[in-house]
N, C-alpha and C positions, 0 to 999 in steps of 0.2 A: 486762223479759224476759217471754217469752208460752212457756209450757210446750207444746212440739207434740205431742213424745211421752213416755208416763210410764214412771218406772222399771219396769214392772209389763209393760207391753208389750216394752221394750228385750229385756226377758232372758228372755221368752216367745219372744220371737222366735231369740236368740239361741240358746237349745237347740233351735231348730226349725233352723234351720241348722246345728246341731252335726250333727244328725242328718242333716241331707242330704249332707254332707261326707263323714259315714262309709258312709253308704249306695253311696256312689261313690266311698269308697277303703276299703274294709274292710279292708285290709293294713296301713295307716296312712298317714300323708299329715304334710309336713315343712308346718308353715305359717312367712311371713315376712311379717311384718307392718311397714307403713310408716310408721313414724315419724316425728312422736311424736304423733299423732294416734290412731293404732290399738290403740296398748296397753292400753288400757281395751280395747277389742272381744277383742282379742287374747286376753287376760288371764280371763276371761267365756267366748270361746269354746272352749280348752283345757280347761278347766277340764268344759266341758259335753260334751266329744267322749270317747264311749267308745272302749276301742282304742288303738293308739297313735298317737301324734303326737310329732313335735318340729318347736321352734322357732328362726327365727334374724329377724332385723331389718338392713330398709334404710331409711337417712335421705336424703329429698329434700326439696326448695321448690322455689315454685313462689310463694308468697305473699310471705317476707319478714315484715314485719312489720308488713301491709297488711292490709285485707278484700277484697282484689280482686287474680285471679291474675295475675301476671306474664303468664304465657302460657307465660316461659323455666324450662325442667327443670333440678335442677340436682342430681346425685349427691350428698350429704356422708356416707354413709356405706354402705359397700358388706357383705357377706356375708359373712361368718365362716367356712363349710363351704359346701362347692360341691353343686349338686345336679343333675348329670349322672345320668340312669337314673331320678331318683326321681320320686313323684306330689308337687306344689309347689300350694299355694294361697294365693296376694298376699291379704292380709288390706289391706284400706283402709277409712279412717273413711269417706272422702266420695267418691263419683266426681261430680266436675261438668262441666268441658270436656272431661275427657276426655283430656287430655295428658298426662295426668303416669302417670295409668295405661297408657296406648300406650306411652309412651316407658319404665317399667318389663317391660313385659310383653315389649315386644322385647328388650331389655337381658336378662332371664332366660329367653327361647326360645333364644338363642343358647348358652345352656351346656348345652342339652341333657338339659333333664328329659324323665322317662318322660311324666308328663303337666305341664300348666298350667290353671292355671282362676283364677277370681277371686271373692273374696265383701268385698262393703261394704256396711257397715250402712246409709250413706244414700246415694240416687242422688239426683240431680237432672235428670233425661233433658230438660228445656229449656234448660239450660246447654251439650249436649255441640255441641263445635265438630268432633269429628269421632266416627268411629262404633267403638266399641270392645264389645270385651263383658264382658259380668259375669254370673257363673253364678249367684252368692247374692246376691241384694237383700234387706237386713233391710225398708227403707222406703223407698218416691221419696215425695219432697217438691217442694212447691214452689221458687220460687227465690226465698231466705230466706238471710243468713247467720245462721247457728245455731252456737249451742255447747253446751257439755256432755256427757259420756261422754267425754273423751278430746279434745275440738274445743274450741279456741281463738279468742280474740279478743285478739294481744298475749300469750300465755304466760297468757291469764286464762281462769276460768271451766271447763278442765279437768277438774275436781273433783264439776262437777256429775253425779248421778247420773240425767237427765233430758237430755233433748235439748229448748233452748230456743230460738226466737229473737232472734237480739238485731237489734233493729230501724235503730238510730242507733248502730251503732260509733263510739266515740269513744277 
């Protein structure tokens, strides 16, 4: 494993986007985070956001239990409390082609929040197969699969409080 980015940056970062989040919802903002990749950012970012906030979570794949996306979206767990009227921000560990966040962002424009936006910790902007946006970039990277803060390789690696490379998924 090749360390990209260090705990010390991660969460430097992350209260910098704590702050631009509030900056642009000072009333408060419901965040939902994508699961189970984002809970770590999620978890970090709460925590750094003055003001209020609340939380809810949806689970999708897109990978399986691969290093390489399907392509295919697939709902497995949907919203708890509806957010018609409100300000909504998709919390995502990683945007890389780009799918999985389009196919979220439609899925929650359709119910009708007051606003929509998006922040993930790491972009990949040579992966995207199509053109989406994202309001909060913690980091674009290269195109690398990585783990740690919350990212996976297999249910593994999780745990790490660094964002590594892992070079040979095996």
């Amino acid at each position: 494993m090749n360390i990209l980015i260090s705990e010390q940056d991660i969460q430097k970062r992350v209260r910098d986007i704590a702050a631009d989040i509030h900056r642009d919802h000072p009333e408060g903002v419901h965040l939902i985070a994508v699961l189970k990749g984002a809970f770590v950012f999620l978890s970090d970012l709460a925590r750094a956001m003055p003001g209020h906030c609340s939380i809810d979570f949806m689970a999708v794949s897109s990978y399986g239990k691969g290093s390489i996306s399907s392509g295919q979206v697939q709902l497995l767990k949907d919203l708890d409390t509806g957010i018609e009227g409100r300000d909504v921000v998709i919390i995502e560990d990683i945007v890389d082609t780009g799918l999985t966040l389009t196919y979220l962002q439609d899925i929650l424009r359709a119910r009708s929040p007051r606003s929509l936006r998006t922040a993930c910790l790491l972009s990949k902007p040579s992966r995207r197969l199509v053109d989406v946006t994202v309001d909060y970039v913690g980091f674009s990277i290269e195109d690398r699969f990585v783990v740690g803060y919350g990212l996976d390789y297999a249910e593994q690696h999780r745990n790490l409080p660094f964002i590594a490379a892992l070079d040979n998924p095996k």
